[in-house]
C-alpha positions in Angstrom: 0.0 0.0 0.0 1.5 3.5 -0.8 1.5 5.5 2.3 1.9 9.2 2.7 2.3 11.7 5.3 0.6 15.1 6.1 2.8 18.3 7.0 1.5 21.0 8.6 3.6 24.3 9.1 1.6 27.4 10.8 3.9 30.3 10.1 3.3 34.1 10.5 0.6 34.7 8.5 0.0 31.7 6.7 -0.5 27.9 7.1 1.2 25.6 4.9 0.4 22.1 4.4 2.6 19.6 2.1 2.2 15.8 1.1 5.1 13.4 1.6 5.8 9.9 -0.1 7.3 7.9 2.1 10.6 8.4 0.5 10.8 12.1 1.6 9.0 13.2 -2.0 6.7 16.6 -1.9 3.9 15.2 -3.8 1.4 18.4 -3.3 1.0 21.8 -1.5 -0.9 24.4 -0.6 -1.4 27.3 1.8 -4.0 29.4 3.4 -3.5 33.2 5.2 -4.1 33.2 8.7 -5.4 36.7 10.1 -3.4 38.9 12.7 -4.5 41.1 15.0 -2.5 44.0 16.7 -4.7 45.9 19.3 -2.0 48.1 20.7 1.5 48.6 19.4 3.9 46.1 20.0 0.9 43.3 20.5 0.4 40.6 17.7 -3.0 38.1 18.4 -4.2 35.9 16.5 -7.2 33.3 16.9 -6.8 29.5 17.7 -9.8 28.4 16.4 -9.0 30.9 12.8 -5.6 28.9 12.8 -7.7 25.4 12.9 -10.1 26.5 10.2 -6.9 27.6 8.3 -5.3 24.0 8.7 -8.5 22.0 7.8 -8.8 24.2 4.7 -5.7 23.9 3.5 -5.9 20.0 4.0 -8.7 19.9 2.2 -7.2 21.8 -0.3 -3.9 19.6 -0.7 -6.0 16.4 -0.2 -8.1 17.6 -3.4 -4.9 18.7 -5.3 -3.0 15.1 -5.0 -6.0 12.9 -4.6 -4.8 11.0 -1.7 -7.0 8.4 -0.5 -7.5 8.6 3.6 -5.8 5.1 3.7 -2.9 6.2 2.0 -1.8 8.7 4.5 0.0 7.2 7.3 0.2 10.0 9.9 -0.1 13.6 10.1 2.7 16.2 11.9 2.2 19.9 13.4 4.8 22.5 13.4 4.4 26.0 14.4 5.7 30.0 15.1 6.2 29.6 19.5 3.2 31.3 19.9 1.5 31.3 23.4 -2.3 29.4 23.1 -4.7 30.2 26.1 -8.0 27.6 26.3 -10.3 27.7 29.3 -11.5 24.0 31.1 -13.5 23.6 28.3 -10.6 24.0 25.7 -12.3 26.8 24.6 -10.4 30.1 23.8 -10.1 32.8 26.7 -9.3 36.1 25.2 -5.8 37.3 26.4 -6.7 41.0 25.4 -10.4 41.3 26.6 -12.1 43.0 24.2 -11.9 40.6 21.4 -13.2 37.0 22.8 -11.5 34.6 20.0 -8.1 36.1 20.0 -6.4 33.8 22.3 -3.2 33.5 20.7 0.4 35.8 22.1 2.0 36.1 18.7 6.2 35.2 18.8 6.7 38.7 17.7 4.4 40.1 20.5 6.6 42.7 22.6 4.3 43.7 25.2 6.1 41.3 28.1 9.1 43.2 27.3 9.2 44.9 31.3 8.6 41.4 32.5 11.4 39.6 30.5 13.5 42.4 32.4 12.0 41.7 35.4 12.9 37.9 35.5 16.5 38.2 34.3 17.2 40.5 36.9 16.1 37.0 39.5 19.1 35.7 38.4 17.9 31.9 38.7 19.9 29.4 37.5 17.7 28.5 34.7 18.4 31.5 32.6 21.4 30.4 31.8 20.0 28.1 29.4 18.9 30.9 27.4 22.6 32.7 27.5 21.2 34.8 30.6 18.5 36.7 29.1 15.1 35.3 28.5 13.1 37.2 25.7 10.2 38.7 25.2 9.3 36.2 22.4 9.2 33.4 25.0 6.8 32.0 27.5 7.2 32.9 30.9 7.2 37.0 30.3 3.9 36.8 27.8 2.3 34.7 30.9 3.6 36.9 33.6 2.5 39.9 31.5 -1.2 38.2 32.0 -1.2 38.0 35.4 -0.6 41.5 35.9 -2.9 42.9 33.8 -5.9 40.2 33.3 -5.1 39.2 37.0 -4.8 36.3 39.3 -8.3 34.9 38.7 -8.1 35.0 35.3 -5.0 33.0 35.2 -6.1 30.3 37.2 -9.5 30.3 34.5 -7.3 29.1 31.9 -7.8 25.3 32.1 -4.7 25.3 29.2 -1.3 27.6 28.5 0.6 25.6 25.7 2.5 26.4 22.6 0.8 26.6 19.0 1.9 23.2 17.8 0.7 21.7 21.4 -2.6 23.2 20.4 -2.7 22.1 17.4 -1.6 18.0 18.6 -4.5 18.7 20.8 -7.2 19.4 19.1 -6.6 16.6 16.6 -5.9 14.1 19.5 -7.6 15.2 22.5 -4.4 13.9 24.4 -3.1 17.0 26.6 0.7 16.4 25.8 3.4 18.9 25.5 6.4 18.3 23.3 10.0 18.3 24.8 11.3 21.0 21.9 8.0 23.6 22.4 8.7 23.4 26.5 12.6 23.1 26.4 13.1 26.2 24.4 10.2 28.6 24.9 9.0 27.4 29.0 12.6 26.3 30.7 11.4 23.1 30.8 14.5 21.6 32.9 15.6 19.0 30.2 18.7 17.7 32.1 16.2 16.8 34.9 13.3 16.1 32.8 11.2 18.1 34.9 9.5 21.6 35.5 11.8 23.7 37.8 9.2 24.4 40.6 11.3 27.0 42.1 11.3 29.5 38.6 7.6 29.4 38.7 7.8 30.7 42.3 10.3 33.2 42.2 8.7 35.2 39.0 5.5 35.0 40.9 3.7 32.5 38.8 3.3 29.5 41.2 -0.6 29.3 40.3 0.7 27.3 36.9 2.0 24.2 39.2 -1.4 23.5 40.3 -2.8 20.3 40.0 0.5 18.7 39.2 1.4 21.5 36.5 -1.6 20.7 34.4 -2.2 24.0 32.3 1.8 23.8 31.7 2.3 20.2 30.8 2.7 17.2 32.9 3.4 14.8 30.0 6.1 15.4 28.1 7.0 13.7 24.2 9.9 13.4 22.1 10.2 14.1 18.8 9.3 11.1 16.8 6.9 9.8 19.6 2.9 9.8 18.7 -0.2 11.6 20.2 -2.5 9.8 22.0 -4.2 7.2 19.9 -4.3 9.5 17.1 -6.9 11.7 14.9 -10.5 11.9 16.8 -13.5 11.5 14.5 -14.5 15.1 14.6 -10.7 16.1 13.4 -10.4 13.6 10.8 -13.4 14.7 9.3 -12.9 18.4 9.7 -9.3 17.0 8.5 -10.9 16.6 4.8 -12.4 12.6 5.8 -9.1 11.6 6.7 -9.1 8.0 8.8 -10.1 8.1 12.5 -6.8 6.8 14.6 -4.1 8.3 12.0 -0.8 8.5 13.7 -0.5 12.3 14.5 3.3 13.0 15.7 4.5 15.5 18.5 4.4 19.2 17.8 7.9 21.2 16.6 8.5 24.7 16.5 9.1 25.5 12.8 12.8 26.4 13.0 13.7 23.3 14.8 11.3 21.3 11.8 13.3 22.7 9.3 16.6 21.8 11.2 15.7 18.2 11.0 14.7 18.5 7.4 17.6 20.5 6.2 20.5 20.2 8.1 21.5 16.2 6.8 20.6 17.5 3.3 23.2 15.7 0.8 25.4 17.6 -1.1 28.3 17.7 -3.4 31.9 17.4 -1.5 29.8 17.9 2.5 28.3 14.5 2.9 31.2 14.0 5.4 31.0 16.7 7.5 29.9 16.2 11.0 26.8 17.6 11.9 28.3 19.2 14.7 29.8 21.3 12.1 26.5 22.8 10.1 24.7 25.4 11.1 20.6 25.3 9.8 19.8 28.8 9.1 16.0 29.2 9.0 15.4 32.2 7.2 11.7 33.5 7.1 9.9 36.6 8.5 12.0 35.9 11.2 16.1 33.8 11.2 16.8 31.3 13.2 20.5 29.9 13.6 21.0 26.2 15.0 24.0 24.4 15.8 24.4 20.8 17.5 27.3 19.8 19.5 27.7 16.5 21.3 28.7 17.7 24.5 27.0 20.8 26.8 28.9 24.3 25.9 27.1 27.5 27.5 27.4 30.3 25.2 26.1 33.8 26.5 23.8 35.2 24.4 22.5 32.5 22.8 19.6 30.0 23.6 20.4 26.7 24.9 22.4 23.9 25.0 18.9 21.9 24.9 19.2 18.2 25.0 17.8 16.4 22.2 15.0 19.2 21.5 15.8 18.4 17.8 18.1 15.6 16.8 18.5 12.9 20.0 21.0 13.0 22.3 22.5 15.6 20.7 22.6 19.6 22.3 21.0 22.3 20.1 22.5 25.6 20.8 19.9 28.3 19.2 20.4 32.1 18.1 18.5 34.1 15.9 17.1 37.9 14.1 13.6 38.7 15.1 13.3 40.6 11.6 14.3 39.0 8.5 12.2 38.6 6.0 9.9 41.4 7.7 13.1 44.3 7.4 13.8 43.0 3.8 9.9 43.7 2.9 9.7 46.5 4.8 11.9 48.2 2.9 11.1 47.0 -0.2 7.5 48.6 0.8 9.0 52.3 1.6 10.6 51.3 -2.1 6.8 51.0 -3.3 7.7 47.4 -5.6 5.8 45.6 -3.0 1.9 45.8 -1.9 0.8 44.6 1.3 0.5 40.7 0.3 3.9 40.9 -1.7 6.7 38.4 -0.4 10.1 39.6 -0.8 11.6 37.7 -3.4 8.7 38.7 -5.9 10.4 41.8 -6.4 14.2 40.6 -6.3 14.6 40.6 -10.5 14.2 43.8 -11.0 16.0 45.2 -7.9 19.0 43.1 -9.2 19.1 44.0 -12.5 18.9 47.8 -11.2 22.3 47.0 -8.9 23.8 45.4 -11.8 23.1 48.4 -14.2 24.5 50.6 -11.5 27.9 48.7 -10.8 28.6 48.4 -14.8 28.1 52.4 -14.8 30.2 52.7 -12.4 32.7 50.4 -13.4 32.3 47.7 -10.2 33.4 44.1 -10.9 30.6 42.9 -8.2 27.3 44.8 -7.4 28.6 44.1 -3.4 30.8 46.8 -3.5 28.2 49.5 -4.3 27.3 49.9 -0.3 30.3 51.2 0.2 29.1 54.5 1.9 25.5 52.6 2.8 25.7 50.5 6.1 22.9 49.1 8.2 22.3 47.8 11.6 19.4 45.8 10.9 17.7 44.9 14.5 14.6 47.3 13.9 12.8 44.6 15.9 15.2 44.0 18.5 17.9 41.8 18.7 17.7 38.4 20.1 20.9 37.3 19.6 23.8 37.4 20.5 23.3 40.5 22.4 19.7 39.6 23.6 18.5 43.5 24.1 15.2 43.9 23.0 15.7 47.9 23.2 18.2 48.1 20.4 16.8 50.0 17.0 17.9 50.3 13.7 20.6 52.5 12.5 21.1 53.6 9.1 24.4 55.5 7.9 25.0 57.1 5.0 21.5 58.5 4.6 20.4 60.6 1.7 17.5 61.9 0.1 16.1 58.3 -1.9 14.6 59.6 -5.1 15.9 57.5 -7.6 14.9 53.6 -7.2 19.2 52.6 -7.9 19.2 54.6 -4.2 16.6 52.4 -2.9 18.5 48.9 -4.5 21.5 50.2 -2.9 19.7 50.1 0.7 18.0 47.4 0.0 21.6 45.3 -1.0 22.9 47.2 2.3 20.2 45.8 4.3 20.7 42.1 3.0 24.9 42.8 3.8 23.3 43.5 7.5 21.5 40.2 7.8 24.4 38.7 7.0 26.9 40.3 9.2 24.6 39.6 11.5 24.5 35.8 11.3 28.4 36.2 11.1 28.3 38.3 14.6 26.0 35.2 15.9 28.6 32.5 14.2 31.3 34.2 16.1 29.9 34.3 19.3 29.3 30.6 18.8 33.3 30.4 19.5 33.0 26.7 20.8 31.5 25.5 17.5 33.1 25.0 14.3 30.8 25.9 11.2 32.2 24.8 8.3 29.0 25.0 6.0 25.2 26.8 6.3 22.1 25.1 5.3 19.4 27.3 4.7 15.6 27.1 5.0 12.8 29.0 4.4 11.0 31.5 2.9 14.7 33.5 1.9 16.3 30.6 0.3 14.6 32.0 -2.7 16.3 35.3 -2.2 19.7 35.0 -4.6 21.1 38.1 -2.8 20.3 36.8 1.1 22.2 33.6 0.1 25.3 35.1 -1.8 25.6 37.2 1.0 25.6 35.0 3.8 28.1 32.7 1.8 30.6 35.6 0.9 29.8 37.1 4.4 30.6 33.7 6.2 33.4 32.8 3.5 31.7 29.6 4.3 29.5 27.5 1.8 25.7 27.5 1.6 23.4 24.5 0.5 20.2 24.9 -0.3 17.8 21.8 0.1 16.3 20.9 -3.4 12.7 20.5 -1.3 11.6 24.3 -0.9 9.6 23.3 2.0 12.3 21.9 4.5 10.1 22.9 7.7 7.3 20.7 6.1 9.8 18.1 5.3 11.1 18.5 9.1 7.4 17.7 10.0 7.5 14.1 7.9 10.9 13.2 9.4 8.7 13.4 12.7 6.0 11.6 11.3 7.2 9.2 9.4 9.4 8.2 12.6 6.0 8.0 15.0 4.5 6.0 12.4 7.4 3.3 12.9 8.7 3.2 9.1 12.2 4.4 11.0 13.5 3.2 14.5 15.3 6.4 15.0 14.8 10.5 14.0 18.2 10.3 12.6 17.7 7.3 10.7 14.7 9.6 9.4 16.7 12.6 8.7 19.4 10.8 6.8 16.4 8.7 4.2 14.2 11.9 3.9 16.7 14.7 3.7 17.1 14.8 0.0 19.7 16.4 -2.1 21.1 20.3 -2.0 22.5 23.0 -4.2 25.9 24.5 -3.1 26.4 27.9 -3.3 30.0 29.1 -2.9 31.6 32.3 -1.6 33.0 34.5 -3.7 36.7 35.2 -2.9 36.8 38.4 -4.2 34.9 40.2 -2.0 36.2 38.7 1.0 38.2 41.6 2.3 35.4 44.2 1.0 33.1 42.1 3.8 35.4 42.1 6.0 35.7 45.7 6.2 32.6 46.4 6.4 31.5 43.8 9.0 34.3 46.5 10.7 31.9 49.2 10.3 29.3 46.7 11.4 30.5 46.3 14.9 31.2 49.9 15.1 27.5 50.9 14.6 26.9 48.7 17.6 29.1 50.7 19.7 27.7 54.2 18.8 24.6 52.8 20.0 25.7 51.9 23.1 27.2 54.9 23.6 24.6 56.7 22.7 22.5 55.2 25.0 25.3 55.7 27.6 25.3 59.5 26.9 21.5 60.0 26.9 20.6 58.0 30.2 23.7 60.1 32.3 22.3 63.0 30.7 18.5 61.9 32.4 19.7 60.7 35.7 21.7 64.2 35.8 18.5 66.0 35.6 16.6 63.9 37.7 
């Protein structure tokens, strides 16, 4: 019997669903927006049961596309953005902003917690160390504290249910409460060393309420990658599922970066297939990036997420860093360029932008199109910067401003921005001084980007494959399944069949020392805004 498996990715603003043959094959897709809401600045919601009807319609819609028989799919996989879900007892939604009853969902890129994030950094517990002594904004424990302050005590303890997006999501197919070991690891402090919830964190940020009745609305079973849900699809989900069978194998929830880790980062390609693992970085590289290295052995690195035991690959540590604006930066100024609409993604737009910078550099006699940001340099963390200097309070800086008229002005920021991403990842690859990356596998929405992956290969001096499947995360998902459905023993052994083959791009060595020197000027711009921020603060304590 030919057997198949389901892939579910809920991004941003969009669920994506994929089918997979059993030999790793992307057999059909399709995708379906999922709404946003942002009632005050710096708040992203979003609605758990909009995100369902999102996933069943785009099920349908694949299911229809491929004309997969229910008995041909062998088990069905969630991955999703770390986004905060809040159900009452009832598993219905309870409104985390008050005036809107279905939006129930803390977006990733929510900023509201960012005083609380503060607030439990400055505890000093030994947990934080795990996330290179800063927790963020994006994660759990500040969005849930932020809750209890301002919907209060009572309404906390209403919520029968606090759980990541891809938890939801296992549980609404199942009905089987279960958390998985990478949503609660990386985004909760989930203690994985001890395989238990720290009670003494919960109590020190004030938030002992959630380790009631033997931490139920946190978790009190925990999965693994690989494992199965409960005893699988419930009648009403397989049939809001498209008629799929009652009792499919679903597999544990993954956040989306980790899902396309484990379908990128054992991609086969020409002259790697003998480097370690412990020696590739996965870059996933959406609206958001998301940098992950493995190492065999526990290395604390400040200002970077983890180690996190086998949150990813078994028995393996995941160290994770990563830009909280991305894809969203490059479209953003793509927008102020006016060659995008709202709906546009970034890489629409990328032909004619390049064959602007190409038109310039011939003018101007350039050998490369890199070298006409000379005078342009950006620091790109209009969002923040989550790693590796975990300060949610720095901004963007921009130097070598003029008045943009012409739209070559407007390529050449735009170039100057992609240059910033990538001196970016380099200032996260550095930090990473314990691990050796000898090669970047990138995922996601910017591995269409040509300029985004030159970049980061000529940046990096380092080579960059790119997965021949264009939906790695979605691949990630049937490495998972496909392992919970028992067709392989292990996730690796999954990983290594399912991976597929990659394109290399190389670096190009002759703008290594132009990179160089501007990765210089890089580092600088980080200074002045320090010192900036040195010279205003002395300048308001002064008058206070």
């Amino acid at each position: 019997l030919f057997q198949a498996y389901i892939s579910v990715d809920v991004g941003t603003s969009s669920v994506r669903v994929g089918i997979f043959s059993d030999a790793g094959d992307l057999l059909g897709y399709a995708t379906e927006p999922v709404e946003i809401y942002r009632p005050a600045p710096m708040m992203f919601e979003q609605s758990s049961d909009g995100v369902w009807a999102s996933v069943c319609a785009c099920v349908r819609s694949v299911l229809a596309k491929t004309g997969q028989k229910p008995a041909e799919i062998k088990a069905i996989g969630f991955a999703a953005t770390c986004s905060l879900v809040v159900l009452d007892d009832n598993r219905q939604p309870l409104s985390t902003c008050g005036s809107h009853s279905h939006h129930n969902i803390i977006m990733w890129l929510d900023h509201r917690a960012t005083e609380e994030a503060r607030f439990i950094n400055k505890t000093g517990h030994r947990l934080l160390q795990h996330v290179g002594g800063f927790l963020s904004p994006e994660m759990q424990p500040p969005k849930l504290l932020w809750l209890k302050k301002n919907r209060g005590t009572d309404w906390l303890k209403s919520a029968g249910y606090v759980l990541d997006l891809c938890d939801f999501l296992t549980l609404r197919a199942t009905d089987c409460d279960s958390r998985s070991r990478c949503s609660v690891v990386c985004k909760w402090l989930y203690d994985s060393e001890r395989d238990s919830w720290d009670e003494s964190f919960w109590k020190t940020i004030g938030l002992s309420v959630l380790l009631e009745d033997g931490h139920r609305r946190i978790g009190s079973k925990i999965l693994e990658i690989g494992d199965a849900v409960g005893t699988g699809l419930t009648q009403r989900a397989a049939a809001e599922l498209g008629g799929l069978s009652p009792g499919t194998v679903v597999s544990t929830g993954i956040l989306d970066a980790h899902a396309g880790g484990l379908g990128s980062i054992l991609c086969k390609a020409p002259g790697l297939d003998d480097l370690p693992i412990h020696r590739r970085m996965a870059l996933i590289a959406g609206t958001s990036s998301c940098h992950l290295a493995l190492s065999r052995k526990k290395e604390l690195v400040p200002g970077a997420w983890g180690p996190y035991l086998s949150v990813m690959v078994p028995a393996l540590w995941l160290t994770e860093s990563g830009q909280s604006a991305s894809g969203l930066l490059l479209d953003y100024v793509l927008r102020r360029m006016g060659t995008l609409d709202e709906k546009s993604v970034s890489y629409s737009a990328l032909d004619d932008v390049i064959k602007c910078l190409a038109g310039m550099a011939k003018e101007k006699g350039l050998s490369e199109i890199d070298r006409l940001t000379a005078e342009v340099h950006v620091w790109p963390d209009l969002h923040g910067n989550r790693s590796p200097l975990a300060d949610p309070d720095l901004s963007g800086m921009l130097l070598g401003w003029r008045m943009y008229d012409s739209d070559g002005d407007w390529a050449v920021l735009y170039l100057a921005t992609v240059q910033a991403l990538a001196y970016g990842t380099r200032h996260i690859v550095e930090n990473l001084r314990q691990h050796r990356i000898d090669a970047i596998y990138l995922a996601g929405g910017l591995r269409r980007n040509r300029l985004y992956v030159q970049a980061h290969a000529d940046v990096l001096n380092v080579p960059v494959v790119l997965p021949a499947c264009d939906e790695s995360i979605l691949q990630g998902v049937a490495v998972s399944s496909a392992t919970a459905a028992g067709q392989f023993s292990t996730v690796s052994q999954a990983m290594d069949a399912l991976c597929g083959q990659g394109e290399v791009v190389m670096p190009n060595p002759a703008v290594r020392e132009y990179h160089d020197r501007k990765y210089n000027v890089f580092m600088e711009l980080m200074q002045c805004q320090h010192n900036a921020r040195r010279i205003m603060t002395a300048r308001k304590s002064a008058n206070n």
